[in-house]
C-alpha positions in Angstrom: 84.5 -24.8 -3.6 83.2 -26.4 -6.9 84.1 -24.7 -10.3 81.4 -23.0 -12.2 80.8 -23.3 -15.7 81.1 -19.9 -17.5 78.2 -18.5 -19.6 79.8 -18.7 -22.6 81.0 -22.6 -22.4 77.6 -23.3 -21.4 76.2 -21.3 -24.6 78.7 -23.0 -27.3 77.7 -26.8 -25.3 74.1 -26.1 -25.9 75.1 -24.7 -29.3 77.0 -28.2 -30.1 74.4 -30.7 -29.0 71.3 -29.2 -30.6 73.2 -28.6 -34.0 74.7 -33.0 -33.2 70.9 -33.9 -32.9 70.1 -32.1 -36.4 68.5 -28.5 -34.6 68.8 -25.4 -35.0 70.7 -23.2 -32.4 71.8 -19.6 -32.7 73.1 -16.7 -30.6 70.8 -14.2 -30.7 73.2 -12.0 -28.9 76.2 -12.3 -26.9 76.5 -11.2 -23.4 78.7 -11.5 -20.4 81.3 -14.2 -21.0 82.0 -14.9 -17.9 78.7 -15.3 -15.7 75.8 -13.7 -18.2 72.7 -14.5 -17.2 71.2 -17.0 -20.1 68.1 -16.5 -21.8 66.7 -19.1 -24.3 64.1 -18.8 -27.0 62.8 -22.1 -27.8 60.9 -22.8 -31.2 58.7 -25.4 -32.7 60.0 -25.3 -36.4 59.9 -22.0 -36.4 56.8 -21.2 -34.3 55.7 -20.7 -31.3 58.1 -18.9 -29.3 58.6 -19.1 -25.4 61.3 -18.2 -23.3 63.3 -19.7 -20.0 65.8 -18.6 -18.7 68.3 -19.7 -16.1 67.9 -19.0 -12.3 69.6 -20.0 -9.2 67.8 -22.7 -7.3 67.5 -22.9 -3.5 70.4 -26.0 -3.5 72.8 -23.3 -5.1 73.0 -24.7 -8.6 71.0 -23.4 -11.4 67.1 -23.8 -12.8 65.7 -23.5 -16.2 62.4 -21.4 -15.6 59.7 -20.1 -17.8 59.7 -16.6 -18.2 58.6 -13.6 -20.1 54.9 -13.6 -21.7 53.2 -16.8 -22.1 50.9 -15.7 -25.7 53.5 -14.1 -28.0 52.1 -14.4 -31.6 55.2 -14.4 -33.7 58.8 -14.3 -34.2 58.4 -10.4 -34.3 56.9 -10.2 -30.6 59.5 -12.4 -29.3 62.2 -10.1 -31.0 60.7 -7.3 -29.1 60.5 -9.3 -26.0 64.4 -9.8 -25.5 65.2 -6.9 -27.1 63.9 -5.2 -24.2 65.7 -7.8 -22.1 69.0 -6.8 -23.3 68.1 -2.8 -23.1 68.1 -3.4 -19.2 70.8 -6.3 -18.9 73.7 -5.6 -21.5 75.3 -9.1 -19.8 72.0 -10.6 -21.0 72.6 -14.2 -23.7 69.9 -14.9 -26.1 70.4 -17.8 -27.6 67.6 -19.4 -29.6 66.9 -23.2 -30.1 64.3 -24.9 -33.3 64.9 -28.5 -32.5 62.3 -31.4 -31.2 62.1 -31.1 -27.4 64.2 -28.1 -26.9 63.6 -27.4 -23.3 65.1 -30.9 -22.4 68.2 -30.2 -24.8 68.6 -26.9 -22.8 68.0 -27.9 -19.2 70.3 -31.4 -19.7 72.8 -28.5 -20.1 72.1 -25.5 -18.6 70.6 -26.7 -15.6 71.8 -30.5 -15.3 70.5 -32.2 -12.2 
């Protein structure tokens, strides 16, 4: 059996690196410490917003996937988008990330493979 990494530690390691390589990282809202399922808002300074989040893969470690709507405007409509999220998932983690390349800061962590 092979020791998983807890949602939280994942979180605060993204959280580290991004703010070590000068970016911008912040918990948009805290969920399950233990095995929350991770959902990350990635920026461009400050503009257009996306969102992956992490998923099982079929070798039984863990993804970074696109997810949610592909054409949100602004900040506002991505607010909206995850606060859904967390209506149905209390457990849910948003973190969001502004820093050059943000999807290969996350998935070096989140999804290392």
């Amino acid at each position: 059996m092979s020791a998983r990494a807890t949602s939280d530690f994942i979180v605060r390691a993204v959280l580290r690196k991004v703010h070590a390589e000068g970016g911008s990282a912040t918990v948009l809202a805290k969920g399950e410490e233990m095995s929350g399922a991770i959902l990350v808002c990635v920026l461009e300074r400050g503009k257009n917003p996306r969102f992956l989040e992490r998923m099982p893969s079929l070798d039984g470690g863990s993804t970074l996937a696109p997810t949610g709507p592909s054409n949100l405007e602004n900040e506002a409509e991505a607010t909206a988008y995850w606060q859904r999220r967390r209506e149905r998932d209390p457990d849910l983690w948003v973190v969001e990330l502004d820093i050059a390349q943000a999807e290969r800061f996350a998935a070096g962590i989140i999804a290392p493979g």
